[in-house]
PASEBA-1860 file (N, C-alpha, C; in nm, 3 decimals):
! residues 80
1> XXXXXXXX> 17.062/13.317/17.386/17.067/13.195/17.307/17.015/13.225/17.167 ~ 17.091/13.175/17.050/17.064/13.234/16.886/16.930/13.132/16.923 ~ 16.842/13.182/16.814/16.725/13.106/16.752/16.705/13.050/16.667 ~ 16.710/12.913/16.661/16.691/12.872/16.469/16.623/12.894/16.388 ~ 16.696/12.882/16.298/16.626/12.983/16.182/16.549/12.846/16.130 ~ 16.468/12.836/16.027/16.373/12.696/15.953/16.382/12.753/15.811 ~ 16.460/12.612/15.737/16.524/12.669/15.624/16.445/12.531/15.539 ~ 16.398/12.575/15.419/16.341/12.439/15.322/16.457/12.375/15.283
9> XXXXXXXX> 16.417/12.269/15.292/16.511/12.173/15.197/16.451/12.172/15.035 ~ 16.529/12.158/14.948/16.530/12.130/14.835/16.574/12.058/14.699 ~ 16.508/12.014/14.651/16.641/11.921/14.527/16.570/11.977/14.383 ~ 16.702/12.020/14.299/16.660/12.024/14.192/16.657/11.940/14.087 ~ 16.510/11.900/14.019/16.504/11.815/13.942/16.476/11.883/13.768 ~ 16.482/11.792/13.685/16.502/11.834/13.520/16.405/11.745/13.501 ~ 16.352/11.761/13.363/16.271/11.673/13.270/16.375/11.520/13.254 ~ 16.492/11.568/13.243/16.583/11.493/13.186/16.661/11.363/13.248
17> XXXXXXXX> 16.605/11.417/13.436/16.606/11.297/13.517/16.515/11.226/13.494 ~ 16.366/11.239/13.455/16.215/11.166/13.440/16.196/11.106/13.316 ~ 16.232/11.180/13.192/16.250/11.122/13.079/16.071/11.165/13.049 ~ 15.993/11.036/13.046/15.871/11.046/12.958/15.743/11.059/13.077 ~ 15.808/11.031/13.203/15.756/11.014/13.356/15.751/11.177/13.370 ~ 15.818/11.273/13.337/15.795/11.387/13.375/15.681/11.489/13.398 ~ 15.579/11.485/13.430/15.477/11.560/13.476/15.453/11.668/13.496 ~ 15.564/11.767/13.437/15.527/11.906/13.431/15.569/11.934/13.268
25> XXXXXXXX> 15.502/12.081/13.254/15.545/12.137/13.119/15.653/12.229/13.115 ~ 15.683/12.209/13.230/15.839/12.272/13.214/15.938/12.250/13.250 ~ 16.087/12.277/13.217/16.194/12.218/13.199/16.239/12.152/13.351 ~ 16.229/12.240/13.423/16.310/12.198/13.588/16.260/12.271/13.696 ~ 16.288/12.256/13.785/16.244/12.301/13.921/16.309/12.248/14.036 ~ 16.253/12.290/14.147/16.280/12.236/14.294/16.193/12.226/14.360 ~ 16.166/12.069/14.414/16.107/12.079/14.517/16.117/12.077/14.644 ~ 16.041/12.159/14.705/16.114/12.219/14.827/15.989/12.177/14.895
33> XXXXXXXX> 16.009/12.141/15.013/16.017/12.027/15.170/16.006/12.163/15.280 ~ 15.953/12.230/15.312/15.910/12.270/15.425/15.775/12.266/15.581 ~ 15.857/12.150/15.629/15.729/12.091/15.734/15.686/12.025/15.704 ~ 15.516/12.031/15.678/15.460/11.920/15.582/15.398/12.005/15.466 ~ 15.450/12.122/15.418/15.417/12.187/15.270/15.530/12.143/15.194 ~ 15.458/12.100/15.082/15.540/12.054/14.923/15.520/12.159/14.793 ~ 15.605/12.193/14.785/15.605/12.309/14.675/15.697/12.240/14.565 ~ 15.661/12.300/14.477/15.737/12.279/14.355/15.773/12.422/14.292
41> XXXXXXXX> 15.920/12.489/14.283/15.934/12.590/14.239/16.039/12.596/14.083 ~ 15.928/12.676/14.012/15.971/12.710/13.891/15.995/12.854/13.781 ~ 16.100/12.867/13.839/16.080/13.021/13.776/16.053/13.057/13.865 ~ 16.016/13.223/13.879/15.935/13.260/13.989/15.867/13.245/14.080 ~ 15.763/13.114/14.025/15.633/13.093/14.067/15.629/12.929/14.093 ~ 15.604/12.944/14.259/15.565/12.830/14.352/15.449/12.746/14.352 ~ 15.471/12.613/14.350/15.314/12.574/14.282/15.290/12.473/14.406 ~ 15.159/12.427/14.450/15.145/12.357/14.532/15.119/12.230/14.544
49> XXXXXXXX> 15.224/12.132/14.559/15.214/11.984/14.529/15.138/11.907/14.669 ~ 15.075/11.957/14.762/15.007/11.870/14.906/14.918/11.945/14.937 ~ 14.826/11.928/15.002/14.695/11.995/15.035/14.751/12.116/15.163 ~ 14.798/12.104/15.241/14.890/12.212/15.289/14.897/12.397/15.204 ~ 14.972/12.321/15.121/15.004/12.476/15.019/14.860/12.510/14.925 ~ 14.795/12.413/14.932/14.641/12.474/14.847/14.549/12.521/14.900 ~ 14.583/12.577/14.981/14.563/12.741/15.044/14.516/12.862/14.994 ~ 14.509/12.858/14.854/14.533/13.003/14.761/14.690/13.084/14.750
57> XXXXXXXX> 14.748/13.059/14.844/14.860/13.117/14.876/14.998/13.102/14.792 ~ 14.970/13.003/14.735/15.049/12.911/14.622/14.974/12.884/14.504 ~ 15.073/12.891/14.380/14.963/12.869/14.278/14.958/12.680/14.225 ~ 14.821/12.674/14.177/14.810/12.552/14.174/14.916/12.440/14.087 ~ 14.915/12.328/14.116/15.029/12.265/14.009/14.966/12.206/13.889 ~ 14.823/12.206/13.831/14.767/12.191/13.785/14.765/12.303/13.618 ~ 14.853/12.380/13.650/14.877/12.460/13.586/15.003/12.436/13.470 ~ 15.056/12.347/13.555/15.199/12.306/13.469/15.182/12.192/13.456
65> XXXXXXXX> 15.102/12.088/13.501/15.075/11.941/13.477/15.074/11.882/13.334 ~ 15.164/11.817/13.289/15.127/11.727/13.130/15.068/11.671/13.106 ~ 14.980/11.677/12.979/14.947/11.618/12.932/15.003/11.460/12.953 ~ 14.886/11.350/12.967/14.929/11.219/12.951/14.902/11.194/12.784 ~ 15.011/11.119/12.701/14.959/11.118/12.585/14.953/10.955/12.547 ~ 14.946/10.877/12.705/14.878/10.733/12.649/14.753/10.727/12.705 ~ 14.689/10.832/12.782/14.580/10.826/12.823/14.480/10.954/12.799 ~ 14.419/10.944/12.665/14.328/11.053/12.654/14.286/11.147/12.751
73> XXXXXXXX> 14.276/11.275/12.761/14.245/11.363/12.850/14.242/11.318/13.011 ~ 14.353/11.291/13.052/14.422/11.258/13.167/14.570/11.363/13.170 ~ 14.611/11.374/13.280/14.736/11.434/13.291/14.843/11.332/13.360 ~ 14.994/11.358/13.391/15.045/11.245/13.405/15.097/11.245/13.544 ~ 15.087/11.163/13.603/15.045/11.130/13.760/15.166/11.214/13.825 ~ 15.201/11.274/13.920/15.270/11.306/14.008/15.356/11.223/14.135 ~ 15.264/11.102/14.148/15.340/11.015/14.233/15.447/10.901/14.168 ~ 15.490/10.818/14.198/15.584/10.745/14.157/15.494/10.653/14.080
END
């Protein structure tokens, strides 16, 4: 009997779907859905959007997070 394989789901998103809502400093990515780990991948490098992937194992998303620029030294929220 084959074995299933466990494959992430993913969608790729742009700045350009979010507009001013966009929360990273860079252009696009995917976030990818495996189990209950949330990654956000950009370029190379996998960043960790759920306590799951903040592990060390993943690099933080805190790294690419924007600036909020209606709220003094705040960054701009990640949830809806």
């Amino acid at each position: 009997m084959p074995t299933a394989t466990r494959r992430a789901a993913g969608k790729f998103v742009t700045r350009a779907d979010f507009g001013e809502k966009w929360p990273f400093t860079v252009n696009a990515g995917s976030v990818v859905c495996d189990m209950s780990l949330v990654t956000f991948l950009s370029g190379r490098e996998r960043y960790a959007l759920n306590f799951p992937g903040k592990n060390g194992v993943y690099a933080s998303v805190e790294e690419i997070r924007a600036t909020n620029p209606a709220i003094p030294d705040t960054k701009i929220g990640l949830g809806t």
